[in-house]
N, C-alpha and C positions, 0 to 999 in steps of 0.2 A: 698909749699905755692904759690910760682910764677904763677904752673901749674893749680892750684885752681883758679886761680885770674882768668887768661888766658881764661881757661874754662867757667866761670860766664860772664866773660864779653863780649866771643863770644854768650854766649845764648842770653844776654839782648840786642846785635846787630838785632838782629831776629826782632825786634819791635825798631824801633829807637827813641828815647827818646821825640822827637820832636813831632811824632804820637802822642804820649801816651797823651802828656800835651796838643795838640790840641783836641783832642777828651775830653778831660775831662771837656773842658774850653766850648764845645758844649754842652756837658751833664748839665754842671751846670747854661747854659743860659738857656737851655729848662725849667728845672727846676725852672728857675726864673722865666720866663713868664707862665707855669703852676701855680704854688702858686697865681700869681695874675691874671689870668683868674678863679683861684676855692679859692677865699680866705676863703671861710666857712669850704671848705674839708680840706683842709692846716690845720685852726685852730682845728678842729674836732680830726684830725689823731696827731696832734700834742700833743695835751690836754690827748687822749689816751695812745700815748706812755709815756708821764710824770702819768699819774696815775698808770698804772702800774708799773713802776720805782719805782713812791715814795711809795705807800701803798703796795708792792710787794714785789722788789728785795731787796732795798735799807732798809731797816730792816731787810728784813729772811739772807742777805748776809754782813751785818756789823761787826755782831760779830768775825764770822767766820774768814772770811779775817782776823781782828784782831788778832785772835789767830793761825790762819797758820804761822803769820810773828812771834811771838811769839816766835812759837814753831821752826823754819827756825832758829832763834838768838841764841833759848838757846841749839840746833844741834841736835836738833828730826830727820829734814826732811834726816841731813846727816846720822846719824847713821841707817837710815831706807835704807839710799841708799848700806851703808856694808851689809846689810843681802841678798837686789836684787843683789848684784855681781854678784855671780855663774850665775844666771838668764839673766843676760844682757852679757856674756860671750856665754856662750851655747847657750842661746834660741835667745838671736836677735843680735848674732856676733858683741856686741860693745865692748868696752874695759871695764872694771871694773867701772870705775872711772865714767863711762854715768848712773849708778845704781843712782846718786845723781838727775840728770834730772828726773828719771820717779817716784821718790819719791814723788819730788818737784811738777809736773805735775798731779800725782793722785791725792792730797791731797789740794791743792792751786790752780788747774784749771788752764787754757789758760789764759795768754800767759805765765807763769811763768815757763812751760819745756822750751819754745824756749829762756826765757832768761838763763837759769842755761846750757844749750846747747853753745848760744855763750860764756857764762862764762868762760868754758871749752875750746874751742875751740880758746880761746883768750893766757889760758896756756898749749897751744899744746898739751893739753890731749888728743882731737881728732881732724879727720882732717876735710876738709870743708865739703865733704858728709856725714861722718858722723856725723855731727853735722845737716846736712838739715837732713838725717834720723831720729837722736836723736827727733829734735822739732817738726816732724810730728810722731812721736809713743807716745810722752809727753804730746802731745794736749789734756787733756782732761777737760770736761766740770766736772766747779767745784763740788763735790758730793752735798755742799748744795743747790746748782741751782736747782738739778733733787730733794734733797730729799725733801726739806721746800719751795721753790718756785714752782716746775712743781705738786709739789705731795702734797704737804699741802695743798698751797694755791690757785694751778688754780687747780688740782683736788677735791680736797678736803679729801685726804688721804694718808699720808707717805707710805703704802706700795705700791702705784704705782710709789713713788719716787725709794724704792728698787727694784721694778722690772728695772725699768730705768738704774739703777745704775751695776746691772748683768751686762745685755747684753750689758752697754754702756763699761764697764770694757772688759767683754770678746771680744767683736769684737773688741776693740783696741790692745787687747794682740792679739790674729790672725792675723789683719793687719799687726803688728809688726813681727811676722815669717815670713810670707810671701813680707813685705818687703824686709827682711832679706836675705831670699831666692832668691829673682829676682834679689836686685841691688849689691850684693857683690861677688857671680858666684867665689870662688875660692881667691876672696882679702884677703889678710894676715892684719890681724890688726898690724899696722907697730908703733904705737905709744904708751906710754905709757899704761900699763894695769892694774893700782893700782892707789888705790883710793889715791890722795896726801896725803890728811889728816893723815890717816892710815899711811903710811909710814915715815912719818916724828915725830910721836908719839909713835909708839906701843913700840920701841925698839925690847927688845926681843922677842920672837914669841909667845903670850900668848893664844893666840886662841880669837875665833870668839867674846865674850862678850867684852872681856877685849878690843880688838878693838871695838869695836863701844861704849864701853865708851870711849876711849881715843879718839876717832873721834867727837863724841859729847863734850866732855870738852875742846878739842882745838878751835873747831867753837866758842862757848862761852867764852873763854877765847881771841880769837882771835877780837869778837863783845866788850865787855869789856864794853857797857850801863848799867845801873843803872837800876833798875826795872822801877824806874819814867819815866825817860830816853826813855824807849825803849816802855811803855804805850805811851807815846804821841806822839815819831812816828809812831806808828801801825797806832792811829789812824787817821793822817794827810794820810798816807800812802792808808789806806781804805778808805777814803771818797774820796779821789784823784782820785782812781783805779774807786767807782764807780760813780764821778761825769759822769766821759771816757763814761764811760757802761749808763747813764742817756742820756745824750747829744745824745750817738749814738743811740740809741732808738727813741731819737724824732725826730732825721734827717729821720729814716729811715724810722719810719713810715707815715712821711710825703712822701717820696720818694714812700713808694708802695702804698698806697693810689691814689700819682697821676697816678704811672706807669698802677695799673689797670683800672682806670678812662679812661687812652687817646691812650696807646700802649697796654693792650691786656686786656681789657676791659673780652675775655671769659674766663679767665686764672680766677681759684678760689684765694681767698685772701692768702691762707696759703701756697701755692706756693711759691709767690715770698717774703713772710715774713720769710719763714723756710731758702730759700738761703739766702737774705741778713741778718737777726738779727735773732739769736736763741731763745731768750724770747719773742718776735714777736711772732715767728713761734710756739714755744709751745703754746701761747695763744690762736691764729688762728684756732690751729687744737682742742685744748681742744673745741673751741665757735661754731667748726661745727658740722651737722649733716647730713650731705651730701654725707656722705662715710660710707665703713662697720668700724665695733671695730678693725677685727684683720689689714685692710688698715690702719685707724686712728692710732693705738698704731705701724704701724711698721713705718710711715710714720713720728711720732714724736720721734723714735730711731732714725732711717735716718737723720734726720734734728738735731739731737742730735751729730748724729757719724760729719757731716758736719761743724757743730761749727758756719756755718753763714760768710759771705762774711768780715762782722766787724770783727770778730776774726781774720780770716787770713790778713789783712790788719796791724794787730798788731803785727802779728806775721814778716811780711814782713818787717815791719819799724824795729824791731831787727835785722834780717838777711842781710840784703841787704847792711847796713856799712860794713858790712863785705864779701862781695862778695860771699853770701854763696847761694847759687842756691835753689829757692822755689819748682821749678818741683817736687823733689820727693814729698814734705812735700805736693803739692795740689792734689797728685795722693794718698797718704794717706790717705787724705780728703775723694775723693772720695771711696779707697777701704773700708774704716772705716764703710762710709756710707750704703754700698751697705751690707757689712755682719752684721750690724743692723738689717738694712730691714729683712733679710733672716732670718736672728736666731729668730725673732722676729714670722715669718711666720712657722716654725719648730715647736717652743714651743709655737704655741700660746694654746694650750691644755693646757697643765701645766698653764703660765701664765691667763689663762680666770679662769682658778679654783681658782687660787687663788686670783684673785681680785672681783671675786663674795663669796667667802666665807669672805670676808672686806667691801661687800653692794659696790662695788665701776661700777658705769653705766657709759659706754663714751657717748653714745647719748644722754643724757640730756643736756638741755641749759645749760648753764654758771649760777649758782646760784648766781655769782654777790661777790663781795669782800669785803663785811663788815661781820664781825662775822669769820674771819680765825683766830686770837685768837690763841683758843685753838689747833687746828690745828697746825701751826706753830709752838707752844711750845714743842707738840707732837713731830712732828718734829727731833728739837732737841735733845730732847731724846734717841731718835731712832738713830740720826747721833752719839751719842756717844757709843753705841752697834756695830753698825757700822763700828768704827775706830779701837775698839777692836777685832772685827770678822775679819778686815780686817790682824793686825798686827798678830793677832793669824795664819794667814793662812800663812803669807810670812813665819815666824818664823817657822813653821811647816815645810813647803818646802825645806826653807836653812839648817834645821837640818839633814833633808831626806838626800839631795844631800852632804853633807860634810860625812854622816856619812858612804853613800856608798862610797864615792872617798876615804875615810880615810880607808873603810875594804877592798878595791881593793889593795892600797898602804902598805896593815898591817903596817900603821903607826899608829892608832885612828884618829874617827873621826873628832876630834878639830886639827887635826896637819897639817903643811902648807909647 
């Protein structure tokens, strides 16, 4: 623990704290006196980023959020994290027990891996790098972001949300190996390697169901709210999360608005929208026509795999009480990014086929945000097919893998 601390806080030496708040305290004077040298532009880019908030995100993402926190209460996201075990053992060298973070992270989106990461990392389940590892493989953008808002509502069709949803899935799992691969070099997982829940419930060794029901009934027994109860903090809970996600939207669309206006005025808009705010930047690149299909569609995976300057800013405000080192989790970021782009550039064969046999055009203008409707209910729909194709697949996998290490062992394959 000492040596973790030690280490984090020689890195943050590198940039002395003093810099940091002077530069920021310049940045946000610029900023002031830009807004009132373009007070029109200011209100324009302002007024933009709240419409898209409110007629966008802030309906196709309320439910949602609701029912993640729901289902987190009543021990879905945990029991989902017993089946990834095997998976986060072998495939990206964490202990068992980090299975709960990339649950939590698939399904509940940024920043919820990097909090269920320090959670962990607070009962020494994991240590400080792995827990920076953890929150940069967890990072993912929430699935109804990409399915009901990028694909319903700025494209105008839920199968551009699944193709989204692929390759934003798959290049996060590859990041994650190759994470895995560079920054571990022979470390021995020295900590804990079972999921606590499991362990303090299952008793005798019943096999893989009977645990993740008992993993699930201890989280819920352990939450102990009322159905009423736990309804009305969901929802204080979700409008809270996206008031965060509203505000930061209109900051920042005012912010690139200016930034193109005065500091790089040739830089196109979807630029500097895709690094700083992710629904920005998907709106930006959905409204141009300035680029080819297969650049636009890999360029909004990129900006996808990236999460946006706002995200990791959120993520940073979790880690950093805790001395936990952001380096790996922003080279994450970028490697994320970068094998978006490319898979995107690989398959863009298959994925053109299938979004023209769905009529779906990317060079068309922006048809504008009234009449999404139907669309967005569509939508949902779709994301509950989705959750099932999803759980259907882990399931698959973890039966796969128990069933071979169980005929290796000739013990069967349910046996531990």
């Amino acid at each position: 623990m000492n040596s973790n601390n030690k280490t984090s806080a020689g890195m943050r030496t590198l940039v002395p704290p003093y810099i940091i708040t002077v530069l920021l305290g310049i940045g946000a004077l610029f900023l002031v006196i830009a807004i009132i040298s373009s007070p029109e532009e200011a209100f324009e880019a302002s007024i933009q980023g709240l419409d898209i908030w409110w007629k966008m995100v802030f309906p196709a993402l309320l439910p949602f959020l609701m029912l993640s926190q729901m289902l987190t209460a009543y021990g879905f996201t945990h029991g989902l994290g017993v089946l990834i075990d095997p998976l986060m053992k072998k495939g990206f060298r964490m202990p068992g027990a980090s299975g709960i973070g990339l649950a939590v992270g698939m399904s509940a989106g940024f920043p919820s891996g990097a909090d269920a990461a320090v959670k962990l990392y607070e009962q020494k389940l994991i240590t400080s790098k792995e827990a920076s590892r953890l929150a940069s493989l967890t990072h993912f953008t929430n699935p109804m972001t990409l399915l009901v808002v990028i694909g319903a509502a700025f494209y105008q069709n839920p199968v551009v949300g699944y193709v989204l949803i692929l390759v934003h899935w798959a290049a996060g799992i590859l990041s994650g190996f190759i994470l895995a691969r560079f920054t571990t070099k022979n470390e021995a997982i020295s900590v804990r390697n079972t999921n606590p829940h499991l362990q303090e419930t299952t008793g005798p060794k019943k096999g893989m169901l009977y645990s993740i029901y008992q993993t699930a009934a201890t989280i819920r027994e352990k939450d102990g709210r009322s159905f009423g109860k736990l309804l009305g903090d969901t929802v204080s809970h979700a409008v809270q999360v996206l008031m965060m996600t509203g505000g930061s939207m209109i900051v920042f669309s005012v912010l690139i608005r200016l930034i193109g206006k005065y500091v790089t005025p040739f830089f196109p808009d979807y630029l500097w929208s895709s690094f700083f705010e992710l629904h920005l930047g998907a709106y930006a690149l959905r409204s141009t026509d300035m680029i080819s299909q297969p650049l636009q569609f890999g360029l909004l995976a990129a900006a996808i795999g990236w999460g946006g300057l706002s995200s990791h800013w959120q993520v940073s405000a979790l880690l950093k009480p805790y001395g936990i080192s952001t380096s790996i989790f922003t080279f994450g970021r970028i490697l994320h990014a970068c094998i978006s782009y490319i898979l995107v550039l690989i398959l863009w064969t298959p994925i053109k086929m299938w979004l023209v046999s769905t009529k779906t055009v990317f060079n068309d203008a922006y048809p504008g945000i009234n009449g999404i409707s139907e669309p967005v209910i569509n939508g949902f729909q779709y994301a509950g097919w989705l959750g099932m194709l999803l759980i259907l697949l882990l399931t698959t996998f973890v039966f796969l893998s128990r069933w071979i290490a169980g005929w290796k062992s000739t013990r069967g394959p349910f046996s531990h």
